[in-house]
Structure formats: structure tokens, C-alpha cells
MIGU-482094 format. One record per atom (N, C-alpha, C): residue in one letter; x, y, z. Coordinates in steps of 0.1 Angstrom, whole numbers, plus 5000, padded with zeros to 4 digits. Atoms other than C-alpha are relative to their C-alpha. Last residue first. Layout:
% residues N
AXYZ;...
% end
This chain:
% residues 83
X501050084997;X507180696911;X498750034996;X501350014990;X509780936895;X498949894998;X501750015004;X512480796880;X499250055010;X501250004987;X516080916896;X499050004989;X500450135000;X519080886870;X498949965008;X500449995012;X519381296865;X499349804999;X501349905003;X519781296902;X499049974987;X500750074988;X522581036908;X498550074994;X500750125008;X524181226874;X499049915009;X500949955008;X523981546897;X500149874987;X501549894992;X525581456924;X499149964991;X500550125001;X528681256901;X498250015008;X500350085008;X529181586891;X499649845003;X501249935003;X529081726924;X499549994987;X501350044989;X531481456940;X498850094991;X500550165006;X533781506905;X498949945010;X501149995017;X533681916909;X499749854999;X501049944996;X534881876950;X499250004984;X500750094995;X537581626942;X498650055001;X500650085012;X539081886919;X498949895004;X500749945007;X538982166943;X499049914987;X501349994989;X540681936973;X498650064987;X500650124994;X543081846949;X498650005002;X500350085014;X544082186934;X499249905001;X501649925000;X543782336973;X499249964986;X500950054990;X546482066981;X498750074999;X500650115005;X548382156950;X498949905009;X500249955013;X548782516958;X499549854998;X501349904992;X549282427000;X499550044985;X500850084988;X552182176988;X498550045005;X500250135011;X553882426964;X499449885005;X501149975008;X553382686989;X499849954994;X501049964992;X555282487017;X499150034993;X500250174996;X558482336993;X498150005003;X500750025015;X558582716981;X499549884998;X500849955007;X558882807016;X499849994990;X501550024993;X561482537025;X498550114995;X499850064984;X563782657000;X499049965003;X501549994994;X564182626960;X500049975014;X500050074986;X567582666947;X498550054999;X500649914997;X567182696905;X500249955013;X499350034987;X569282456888;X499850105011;X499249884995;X568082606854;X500650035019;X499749995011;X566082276841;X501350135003;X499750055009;X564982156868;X501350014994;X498450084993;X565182406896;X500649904989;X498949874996;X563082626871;X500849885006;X499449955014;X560982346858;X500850085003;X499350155000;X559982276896;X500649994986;X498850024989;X559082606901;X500849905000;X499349945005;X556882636867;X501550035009;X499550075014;X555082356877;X501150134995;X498950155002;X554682496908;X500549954992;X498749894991;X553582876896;X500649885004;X499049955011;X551182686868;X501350045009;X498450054996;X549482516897;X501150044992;X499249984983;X546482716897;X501349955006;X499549864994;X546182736859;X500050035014;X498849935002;X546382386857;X500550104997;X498850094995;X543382266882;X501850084990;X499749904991;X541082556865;X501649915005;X499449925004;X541482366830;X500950135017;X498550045002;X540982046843;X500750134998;X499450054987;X537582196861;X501849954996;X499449874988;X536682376831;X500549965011;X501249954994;X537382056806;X499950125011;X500250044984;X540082016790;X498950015000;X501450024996;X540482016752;X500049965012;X500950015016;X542082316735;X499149875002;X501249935000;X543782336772;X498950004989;X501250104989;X546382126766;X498750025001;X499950095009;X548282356735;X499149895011;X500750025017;X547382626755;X499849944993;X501450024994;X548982456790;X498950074986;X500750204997;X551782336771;X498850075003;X500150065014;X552582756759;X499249895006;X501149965011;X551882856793;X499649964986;X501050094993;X554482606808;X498650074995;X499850155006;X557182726779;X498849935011;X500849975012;X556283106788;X500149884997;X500949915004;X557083056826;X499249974984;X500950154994;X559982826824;X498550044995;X500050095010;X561683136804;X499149885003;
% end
């Protein structure tokens, strides 16, 4: 149930992300959808789910930081006059 209710938002979201926002919340869907489980359906979550949900949003991060350094790259660029 968590599942189809975090796909739905993310459809309804997605109509206007951008590709980098969009990748960011299909890779964390399984957290968000873990933390909606304990939520909502008192779901036990152990150390291991603590660990991948951690290492999922830490690769999210790292992923996102990496598109806005190489966009901001490439405006640096686009702003260069040649002499």
C-alpha cells in the first residue's frame, strides 16, 4: 500500500522536476516508502534498514551535488567572452 501511494506523489511531482530531481526520488522511493510503512502501519524497521536508508540517501546527495557542480560548470563556460 505505501508503495502505490509514494508512486502516485511521485507522478503527480514529477510532471515538473527536472531529470536530476526526478532521478533523486526514484532512488529513494524504497526509503520513503520504509519510513511510510513504520509510519503509518507500525512497521519494525532494524538496524539494516536504518544502514540502507542512509547509504540510498547518501548516494542521492552525493548524485545531486554532482548535477548542480556541473551545471554550474557549464554556466561558468557559457559566460566566458573570448579575447
Amino acid at each position: 500500500m505505501t508503495t502505490v501511494v509514494a508512486i502516485f506523489m511521485e507522478g503527480v511531482a514529477l510532471q515538473t522536476a527536472t531529470a536530476s530531481d526526478a532521478a533523486v526520488t526514484f532512488a529513494s522511493e524504497p526509503v520513503w516508502a520504509s519510513l511510510f510503512g513504520a509510519w503509518l502501519l507500525h512497521e519494525q524497521l532494524g538496524i539494516n534498514s536504518y544502514i540502507g536508508g542512509a547509504i540510498i540517501l547518501a548516494a542521492c546527495f552525493i548524485g545531486a551535488v554532482g548535477d548542480v557542480m556541473a551545471q554550474n560548470k557549464d554556466e561558468t563556460t557559457e559566460n566566458l567572452t573570448p579575447l
